[in-house]
VONU-680320 format. One line per 2 residues: for each residue x, y, z of C-alpha. Coordinates in steps of 0.5 Angstrom, whole numbers, plus 2048, in hexadecimal, padded with zeros to 3 digits. Each point is the difference from the previous one (the first is absolute). Example, Ala and Ser with C-alpha at 12.3 -4.5 7.8 and 13.67 -1.06 7.14 Angstrom:
<nodes>
819 7F7 810; 802 807 7FE .
</nodes>
This chain:
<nodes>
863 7F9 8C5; 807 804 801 .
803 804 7FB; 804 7FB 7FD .
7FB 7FB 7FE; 7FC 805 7FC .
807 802 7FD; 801 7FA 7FE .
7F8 7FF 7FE; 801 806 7FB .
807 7FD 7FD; 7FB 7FA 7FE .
7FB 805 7FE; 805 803 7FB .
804 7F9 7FD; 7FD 801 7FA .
801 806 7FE; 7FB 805 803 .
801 807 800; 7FC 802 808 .
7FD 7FA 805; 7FC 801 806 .
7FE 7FC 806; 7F9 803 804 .
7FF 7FC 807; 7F9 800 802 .
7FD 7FF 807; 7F9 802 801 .
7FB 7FF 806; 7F9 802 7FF .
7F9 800 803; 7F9 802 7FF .
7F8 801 803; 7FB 7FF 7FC .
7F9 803 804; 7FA 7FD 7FB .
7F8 801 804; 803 801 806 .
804 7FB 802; 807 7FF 7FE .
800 7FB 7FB; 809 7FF 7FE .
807 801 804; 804 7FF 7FB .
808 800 801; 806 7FE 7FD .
807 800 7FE; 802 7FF 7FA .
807 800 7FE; 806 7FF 7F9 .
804 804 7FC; 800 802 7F9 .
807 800 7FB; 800 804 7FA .
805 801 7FB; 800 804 7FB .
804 7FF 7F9; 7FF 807 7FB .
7F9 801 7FF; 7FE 7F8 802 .
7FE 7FF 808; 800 7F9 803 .
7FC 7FF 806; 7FF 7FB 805 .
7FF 7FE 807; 7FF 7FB 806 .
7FD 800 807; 806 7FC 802 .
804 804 804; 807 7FD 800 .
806 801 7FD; 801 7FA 7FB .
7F8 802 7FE; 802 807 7FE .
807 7FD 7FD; 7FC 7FC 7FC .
7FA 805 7FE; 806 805 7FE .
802 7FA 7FB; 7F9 800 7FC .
800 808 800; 807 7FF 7FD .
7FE 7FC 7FA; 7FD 806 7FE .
806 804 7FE; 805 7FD 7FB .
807 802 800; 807 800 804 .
800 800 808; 801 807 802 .
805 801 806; 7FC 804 806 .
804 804 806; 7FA 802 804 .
800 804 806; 7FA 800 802 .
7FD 808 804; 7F9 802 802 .
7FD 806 7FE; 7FE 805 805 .
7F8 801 800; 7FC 807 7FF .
7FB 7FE 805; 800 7FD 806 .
7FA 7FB 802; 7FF 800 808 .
7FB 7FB 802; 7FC 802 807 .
7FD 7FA 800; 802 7F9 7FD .
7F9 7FD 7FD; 804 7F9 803 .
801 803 806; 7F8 801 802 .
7FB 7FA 802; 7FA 7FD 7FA .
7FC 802 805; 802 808 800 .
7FE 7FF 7F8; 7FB 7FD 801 .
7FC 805 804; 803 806 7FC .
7FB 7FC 7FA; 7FA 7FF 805 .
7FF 806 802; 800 803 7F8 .
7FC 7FA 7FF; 7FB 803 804 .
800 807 800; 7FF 7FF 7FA .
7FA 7FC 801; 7FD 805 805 .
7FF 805 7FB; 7F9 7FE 7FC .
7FC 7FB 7FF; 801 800 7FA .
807 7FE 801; 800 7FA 7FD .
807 7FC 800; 807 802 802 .
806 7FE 7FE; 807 802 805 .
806 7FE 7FE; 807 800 804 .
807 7FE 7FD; 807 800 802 .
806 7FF 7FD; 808 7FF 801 .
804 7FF 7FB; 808 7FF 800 .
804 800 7F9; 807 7FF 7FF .
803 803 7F9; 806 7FF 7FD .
802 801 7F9; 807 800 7FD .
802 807 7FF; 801 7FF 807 .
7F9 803 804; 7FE 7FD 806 .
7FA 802 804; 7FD 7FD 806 .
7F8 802 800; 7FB 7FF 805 .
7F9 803 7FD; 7F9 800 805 .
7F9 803 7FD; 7F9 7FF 804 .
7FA 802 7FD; 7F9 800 803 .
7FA 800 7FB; 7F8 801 801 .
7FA 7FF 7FA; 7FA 801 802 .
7F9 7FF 7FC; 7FA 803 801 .
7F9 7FE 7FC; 7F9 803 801 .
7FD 7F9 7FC; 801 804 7F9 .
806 803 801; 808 7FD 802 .
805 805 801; 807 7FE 803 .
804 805 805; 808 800 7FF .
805 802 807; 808 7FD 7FF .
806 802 804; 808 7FE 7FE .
806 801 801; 808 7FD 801 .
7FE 800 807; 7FE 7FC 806 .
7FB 800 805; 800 808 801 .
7FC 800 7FA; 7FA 800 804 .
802 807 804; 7FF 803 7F9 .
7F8 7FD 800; 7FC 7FD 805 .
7FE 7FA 7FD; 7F8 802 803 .
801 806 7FB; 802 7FC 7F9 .
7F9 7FC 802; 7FB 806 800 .
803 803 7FB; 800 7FA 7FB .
7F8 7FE 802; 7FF 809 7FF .
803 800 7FA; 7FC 7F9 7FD .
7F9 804 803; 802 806 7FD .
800 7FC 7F9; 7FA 7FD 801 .
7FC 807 801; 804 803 7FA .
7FD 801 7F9; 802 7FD 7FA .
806 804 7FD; 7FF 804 7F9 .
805 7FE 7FA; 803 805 7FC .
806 804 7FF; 800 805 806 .
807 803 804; 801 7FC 806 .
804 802 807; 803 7F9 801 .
802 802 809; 806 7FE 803 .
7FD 7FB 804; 7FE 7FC 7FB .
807 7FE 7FF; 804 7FF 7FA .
7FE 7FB 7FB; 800 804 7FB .
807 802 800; 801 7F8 802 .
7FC 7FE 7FA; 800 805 7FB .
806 802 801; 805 7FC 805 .
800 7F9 7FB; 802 804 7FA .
805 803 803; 803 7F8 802 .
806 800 7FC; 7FF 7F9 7FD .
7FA 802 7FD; 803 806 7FD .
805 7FD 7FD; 7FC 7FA 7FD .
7FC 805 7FC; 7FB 7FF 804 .
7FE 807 804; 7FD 806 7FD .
806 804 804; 806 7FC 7FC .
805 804 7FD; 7FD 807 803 .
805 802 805; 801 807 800 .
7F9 802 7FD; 7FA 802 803 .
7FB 7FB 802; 7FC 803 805 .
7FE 807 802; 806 805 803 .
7FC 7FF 807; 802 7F8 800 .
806 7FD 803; 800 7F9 802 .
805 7FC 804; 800 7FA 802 .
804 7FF 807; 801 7FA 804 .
803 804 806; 7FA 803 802 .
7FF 7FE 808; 7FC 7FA 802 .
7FD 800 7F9; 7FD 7F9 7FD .
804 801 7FA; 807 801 804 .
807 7FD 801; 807 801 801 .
802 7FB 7FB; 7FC 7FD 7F9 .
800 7F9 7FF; 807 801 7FC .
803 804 806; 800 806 7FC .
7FF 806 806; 7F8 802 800 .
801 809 7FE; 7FB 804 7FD .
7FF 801 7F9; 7FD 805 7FD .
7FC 7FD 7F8; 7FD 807 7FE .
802 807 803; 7FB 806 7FE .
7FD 7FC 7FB; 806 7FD 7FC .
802 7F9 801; 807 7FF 803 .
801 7F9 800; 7FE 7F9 801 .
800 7FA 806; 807 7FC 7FF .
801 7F9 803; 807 7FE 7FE .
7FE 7FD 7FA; 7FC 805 7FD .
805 805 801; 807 7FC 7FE .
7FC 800 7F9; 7FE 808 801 .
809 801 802; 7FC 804 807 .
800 7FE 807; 7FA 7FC 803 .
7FC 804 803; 7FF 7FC 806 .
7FA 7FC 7FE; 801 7F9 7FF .
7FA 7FD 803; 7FD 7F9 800 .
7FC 7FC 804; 804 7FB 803 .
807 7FB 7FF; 7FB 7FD 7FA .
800 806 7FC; 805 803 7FC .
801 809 802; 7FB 804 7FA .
800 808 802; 7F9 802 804 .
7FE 805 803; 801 801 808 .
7FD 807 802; 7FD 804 7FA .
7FD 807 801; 7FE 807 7FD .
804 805 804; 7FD 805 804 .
7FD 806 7FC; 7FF 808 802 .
7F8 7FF 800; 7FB 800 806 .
7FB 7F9 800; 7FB 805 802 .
7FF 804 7FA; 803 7FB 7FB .
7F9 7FE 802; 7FD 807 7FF .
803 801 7F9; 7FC 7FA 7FE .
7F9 802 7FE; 7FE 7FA 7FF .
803 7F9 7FF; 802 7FA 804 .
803 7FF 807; 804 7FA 801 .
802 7FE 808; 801 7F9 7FF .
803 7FC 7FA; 7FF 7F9 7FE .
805 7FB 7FC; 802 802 7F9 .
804 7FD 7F9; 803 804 7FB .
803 7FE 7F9; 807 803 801 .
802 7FF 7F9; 7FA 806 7FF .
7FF 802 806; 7F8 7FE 800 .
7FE 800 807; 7F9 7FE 804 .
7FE 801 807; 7FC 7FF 805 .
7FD 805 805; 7FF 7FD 807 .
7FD 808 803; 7FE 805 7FB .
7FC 806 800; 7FD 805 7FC .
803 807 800; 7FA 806 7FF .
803 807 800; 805 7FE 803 .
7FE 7FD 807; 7FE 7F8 800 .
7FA 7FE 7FF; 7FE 7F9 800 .
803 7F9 800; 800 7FC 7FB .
802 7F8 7FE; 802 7FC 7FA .
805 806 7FE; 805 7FE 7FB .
807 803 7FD; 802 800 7F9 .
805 803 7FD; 807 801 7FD .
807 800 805; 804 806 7FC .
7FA 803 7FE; 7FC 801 808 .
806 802 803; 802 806 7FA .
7F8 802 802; 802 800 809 .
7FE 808 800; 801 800 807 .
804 7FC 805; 7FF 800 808 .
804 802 806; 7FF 7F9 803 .
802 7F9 7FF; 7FC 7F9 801 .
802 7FA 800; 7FD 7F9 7FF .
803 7F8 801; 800 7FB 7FB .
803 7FA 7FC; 802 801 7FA .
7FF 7FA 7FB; 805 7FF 7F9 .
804 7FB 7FD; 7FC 7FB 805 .
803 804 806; 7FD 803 805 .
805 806 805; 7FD 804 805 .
800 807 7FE; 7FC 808 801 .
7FF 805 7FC; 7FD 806 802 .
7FF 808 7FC; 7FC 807 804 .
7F9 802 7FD; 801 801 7F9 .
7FB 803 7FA; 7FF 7FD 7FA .
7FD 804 7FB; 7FC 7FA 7FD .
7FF 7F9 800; 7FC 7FA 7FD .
7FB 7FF 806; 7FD 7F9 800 .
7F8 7FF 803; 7FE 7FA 803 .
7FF 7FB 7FC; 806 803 7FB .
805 7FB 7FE; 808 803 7FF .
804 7FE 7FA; 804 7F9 7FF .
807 801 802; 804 7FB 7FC .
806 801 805; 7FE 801 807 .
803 801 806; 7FD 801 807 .
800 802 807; 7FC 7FD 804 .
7FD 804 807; 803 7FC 806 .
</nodes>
């Protein structure tokens, strides 16, 4: 579709008296490897493709779209759009210019571009590294998928963006049982790269890794509940400041009163030694892209500097209402979702301090490696998680493994107690659950202290959080 047909689509879209309209184009091929007992159980791939048309007419948006990809189809989508606004035609000139990207994206090795069977035997063989640890190794699950997205945006301020997107990712689960006990082992590797995602793991290590860490939990003595200080290390990833932190700072959410950072720009809300970015820039991350899905350029956002909050998340919406700038992080799922502002990579900036003695300034707490899934209210900030690897930290050495450890706690109010910050940084990959909308996403933070937690044993419960986001491990 040319340029002229989509200027025309948009004059449509604005014949009723809309203030902005926009065109989002979609065109994704998709494959998946699901390894289940041993044997490969599903090769899934698809191409889906349609487009979305919003309009939007002061604080009133109209959504609609279609999977027929044809102008007469998007000239008629633009017509129910339209019926959204009331008032006179405007005249619109566009001259459509393309901004230029902060990252630049090179793919080594196209997905599309190696064979099913090369896929196929990366799952095999975790598959069956895995297995060849323990007997106790009782199943494993190996997933592989791939995915090249192309999108068109078009908006009738005149942004035109032509954008390929291509993320692989490989994950592994393993499950270990004594006859008692079961325990589950996590490895997962992702990123807006191809086929040379496998240069930075060899798919062998992610198996033995996974079935290790399961047989590790099976061993480990069930964790003790209590208030304790908790050395949260980097390579346990960034869920707390995703979830206690990164949703909140959505400026949606913000803005409908429903974030506990609401009107707190400007004031401290976490200790001096947190700063918090969110930067869609970052190299072969999960999380990154040249452009949003409003074809707003991706930038590094920096929320919270030495404990005080800077800003939010902006789509172009939430911005307009807030007279800022988008913020470059209009996201949404596919052509059938209008854009929402979404975290893409989250972290807690590197600090001063050496992981080491973090550990060694604990005389007793609890170490978490390894974090699970969580949720948050992010009206209150309440949050719950859980501890995928943890141990026990006595007079500043580590000591035991324990399982069924759970986080509870308070957002603003953890992050004020973070007493150190590591010189480290680890990230993890997910996918990240709002508004039914899922987007791919990392979030990261060094080795930091906590100077007390809520630490729940096993068997504990966490608090009901009426409002609750998510991200899932992937």
């Amino acid at each position: 579709m040319d340029k002229r047909e989509l200027k025309e689509i948009l004059d449509i879209a604005l014949e009723t008296g809309g203030d902005f309209a926009e065109i989002f184009i979609e065109h994704k091929e998709s494959i998946g490897i699901g390894c289940e007992d041993g044997k490969i159980e599903r090769i899934n791939a698809g191409i889906d493709a349609g487009a979305g048309i919003r309009v939007i007419s002061g604080d009133s948006t109209a959504y609609a779209y279609t999977n027929i990809l044809t102008a007469e189809s998007l000239k008629n989508l633009a017509r129910v759009a339209a019926k959204a606004s009331l008032g006179g035609k405007k005249n619109m000139t566009l001259d459509f210019t393309t901004p230029k990207p902060l990252l630049e994206i090179d793919i080594e090795i196209p997905p599309d571009k190696v064979s099913i069977d090369d896929k196929v035997e990366k799952v095999r063989l975790c598959d069956e590294a895995a297995r060849s640890v323990d007997d106790k190794i009782k199943q494993v699950s190996v997933g592989y998928s791939d995915v090249k997205q192309k999108v068109t945006i078009a908006n009738s301020q005149g942004t035109y963006v032509e954008d390929q997107r291509i993320r692989t990712r490989f994950v592994c689960n393993a499950i270990a049982s004594d006859g008692n006990v079961i325990q589950t082992g996590f490895t997962s590797l992702g990123g807006t790269t191809g086929f040379e995602i496998f240069k930075e793991r060899d798919p062998k290590d992610m198996g033995m890794e996974s079935a290790q860490r399961a047989l590790l939990m099976l061993k480990a003595k069930p964790c003790p509940s209590g208030k304790m200080p908790v050395v949260l290390a980097g390579e346990a990833g960034g869920t707390m400041v995703h979830e206690a932190c990164g949703h909140g700072l959505e400026a949606d959410l913000a803005q409908k009163g429903l974030s506990v950072y609401a009107k707190k720009v400007g004031t401290q809300v976490a200790s001096p030694l947190i700063t918090v970015i969110d930067d869609s820039t970052i190299k072969s991350k999960y999380g990154s892209y040249r452009y949003d899905d409003e074809g707003t350029v991706g930038r590094k956002n920096v929320l919270i500097k030495n404990g005080i909050l800077e800003g939010y998340m902006y789509d172009r919406l939430t911005a307009q209402k807030d007279n800022k700038e988008s913020t470059g992080n209009g996201r949404r799922e596919s052509y059938k979702e209008r854009p929402i502002p979404r975290m893409s990579n989250t972290y807690i900036a590197s600090g001063k301090d050496d992981p080491e003695k973090i550990i060694k300034s604990t005389k007793n707490g609890l170490l978490v490696r390894k974090m699970g899934g969580g949720q948050v209210n992010t009206t209150t900030g309440d949050y719950v998680f859980d501890v995928a690897e943890g141990y026990l930290i006595k007079d500043g050495e580590i000591a035991d493994a324990v399982r069924g450890a759970t986080l509870t706690g308070n957002g603003p109010e953890t992050l004020k107690m973070v007493e150190m910050v590591g010189n480290d940084l680890g990230f993890a990959i997910g996918t990240c659950g709002k508004d039914g909308q899922g987007v791919p996403v990392s979030d990261a933070q060094p080795t930091i202290k906590i100077k007390e937690l809520i630490v729940g044993g096993t068997g504990g419960s966490g608090p009901n959080l009426a409002r609750d986001f998510h991200i899932k491990r992937i």
